[in-house]
C-alpha positions in Angstrom: 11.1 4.2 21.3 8.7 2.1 23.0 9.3 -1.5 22.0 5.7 -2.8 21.7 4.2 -2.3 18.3 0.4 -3.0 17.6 -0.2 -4.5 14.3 -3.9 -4.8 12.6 -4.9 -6.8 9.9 -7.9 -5.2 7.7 -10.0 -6.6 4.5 -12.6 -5.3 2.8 -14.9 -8.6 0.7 -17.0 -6.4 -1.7 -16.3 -3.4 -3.7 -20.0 -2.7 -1.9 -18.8 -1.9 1.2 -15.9 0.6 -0.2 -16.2 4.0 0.9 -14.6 5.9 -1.8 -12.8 9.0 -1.2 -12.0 12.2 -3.8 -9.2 14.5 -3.1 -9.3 18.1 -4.5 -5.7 17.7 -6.0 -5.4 18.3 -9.9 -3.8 16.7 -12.9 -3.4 12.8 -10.7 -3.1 9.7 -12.2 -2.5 5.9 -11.4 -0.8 4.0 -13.3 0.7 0.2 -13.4 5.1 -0.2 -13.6 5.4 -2.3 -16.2 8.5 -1.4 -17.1 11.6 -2.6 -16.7 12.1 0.1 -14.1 10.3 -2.0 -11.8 12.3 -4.0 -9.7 14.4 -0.6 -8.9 11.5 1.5 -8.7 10.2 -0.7 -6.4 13.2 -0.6 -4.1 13.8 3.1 -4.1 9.5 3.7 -3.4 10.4 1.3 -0.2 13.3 2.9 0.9 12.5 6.5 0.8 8.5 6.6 1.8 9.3 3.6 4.8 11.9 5.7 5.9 10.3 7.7 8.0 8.0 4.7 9.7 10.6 2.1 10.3 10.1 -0.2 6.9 12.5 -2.2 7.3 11.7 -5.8 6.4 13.0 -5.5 2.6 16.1 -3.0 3.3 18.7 -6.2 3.4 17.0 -7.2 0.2 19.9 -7.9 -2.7 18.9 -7.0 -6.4 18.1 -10.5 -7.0 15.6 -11.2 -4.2 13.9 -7.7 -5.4 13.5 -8.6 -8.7 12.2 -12.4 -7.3 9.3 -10.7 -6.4 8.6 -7.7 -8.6 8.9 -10.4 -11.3 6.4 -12.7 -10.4 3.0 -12.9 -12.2 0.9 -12.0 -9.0 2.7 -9.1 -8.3 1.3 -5.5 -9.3 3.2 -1.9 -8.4 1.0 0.8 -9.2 2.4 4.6 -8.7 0.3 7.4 -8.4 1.7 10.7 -10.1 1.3 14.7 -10.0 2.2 15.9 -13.5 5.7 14.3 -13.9 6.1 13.9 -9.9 5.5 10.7 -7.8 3.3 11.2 -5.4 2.7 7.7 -3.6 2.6 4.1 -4.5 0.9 0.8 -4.1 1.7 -3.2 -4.5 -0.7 -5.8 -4.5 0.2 -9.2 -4.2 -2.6 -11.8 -5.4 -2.9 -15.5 -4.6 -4.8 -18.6 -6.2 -7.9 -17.7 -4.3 -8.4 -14.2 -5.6 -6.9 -12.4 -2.6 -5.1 -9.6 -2.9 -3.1 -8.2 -0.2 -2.4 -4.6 -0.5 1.2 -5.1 0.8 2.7 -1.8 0.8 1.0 1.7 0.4 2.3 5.0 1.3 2.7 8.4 -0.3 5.6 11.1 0.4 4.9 13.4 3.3 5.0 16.8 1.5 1.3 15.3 0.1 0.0 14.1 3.6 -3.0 16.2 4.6 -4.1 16.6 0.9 -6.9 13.2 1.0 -4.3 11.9 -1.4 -3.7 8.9 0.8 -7.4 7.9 0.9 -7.8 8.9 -2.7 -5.3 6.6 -3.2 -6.2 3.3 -1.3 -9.8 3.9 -2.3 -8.4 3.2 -6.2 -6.2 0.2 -4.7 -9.2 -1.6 -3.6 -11.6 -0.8 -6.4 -8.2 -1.8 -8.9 -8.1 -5.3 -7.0 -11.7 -5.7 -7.5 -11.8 -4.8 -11.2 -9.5 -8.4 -11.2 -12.4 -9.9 -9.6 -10.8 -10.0 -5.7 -12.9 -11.8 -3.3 -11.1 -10.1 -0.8 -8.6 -7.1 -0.2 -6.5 -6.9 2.5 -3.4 -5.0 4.2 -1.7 -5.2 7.8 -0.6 -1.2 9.0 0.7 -0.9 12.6 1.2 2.0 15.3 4.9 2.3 13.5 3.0 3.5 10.1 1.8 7.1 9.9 -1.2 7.8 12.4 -4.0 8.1 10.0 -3.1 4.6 8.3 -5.6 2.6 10.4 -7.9 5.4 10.5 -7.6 6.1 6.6 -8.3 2.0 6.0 -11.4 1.6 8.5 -12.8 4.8 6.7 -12.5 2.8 3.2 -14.4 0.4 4.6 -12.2 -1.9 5.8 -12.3 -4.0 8.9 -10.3 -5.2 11.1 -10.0 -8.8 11.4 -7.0 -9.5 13.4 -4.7 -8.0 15.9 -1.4 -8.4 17.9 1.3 -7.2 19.8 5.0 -7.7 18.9 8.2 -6.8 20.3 10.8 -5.2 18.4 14.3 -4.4 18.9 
């Protein structure tokens, strides 16, 4: 594996400039985890959609520094369902200032090619600015599945930043 990863940084400041998209796929629905599922929920949607492009950050997590965060007021985990199946999953993260970072996003790969992924993000961004968001924003890298970037530019988003890291 080559050891230089490009990470991009993307926001979208108005639900004007969203570029919604509609998927063909029947009987979906988004809904927020407000159970007490959460925290584990959470964990598992991590571990088994990340798997595959090298999410890794939260993996040494321990039970109590998941539930820190999926406890917290500005947290949001939103999962996107097929019927009774899971299909994908989002968490925003809001500060003071009305931003809301879209801070992980990803659906299982036997829905990729289906729009679902930009079906999905396009409801992120419109949920965070339903709270009254001044900004939406996510970071995706040449590790995350190849049409991340392109699926976030076609939403509307821009880049703002960029970088080049090194990982082991």
């Amino acid at each position: 594996m080559n050891n230089k990863v490009l990470r991009f940084f993307l926001e979208i400041k108005s639900i004007k400039e969203l570029k919604y998209s509609i998927c063909k796929e029947k009987n979906l629905l988004i809904r927020e985890e407000i159970s007490l599922k959460k925290t584990a929920l959470s964990s598992f949607l991590y571990r088994e959609i990340g798997r595959d492009f090298f999410w890794k950050d939260r993996l040494i997590w321990t039970e109590d520094e998941w539930e820190k965060i999926t406890s917290n007021d500005n947290y949001q985990l939103f999962i996107l369902q097929k019927s009774n199946d899971i299909v994908g999953y989002f968490e925003l993260i809001s500060d003071k200032d009305k931003d809301f970072e879209i801070s992980y996003f990803g659906i299982f790969k036997e829905y990729f090619g289906k729009k679902i992924g930009g079906y999905l993000l396009s409801n992120a961004i419109q949920i965070a600015f339903n709270q009254s968001a001044k900004r939406v924003w996510v970071h995706t890298c040449t590790l995350d599945h190849p049409n991340a970037l392109k699926n976030y530019i076609a939403r509307g988003m821009k880049i703002f930043k960029s970088e080049e890291l090194n990982i082991n």
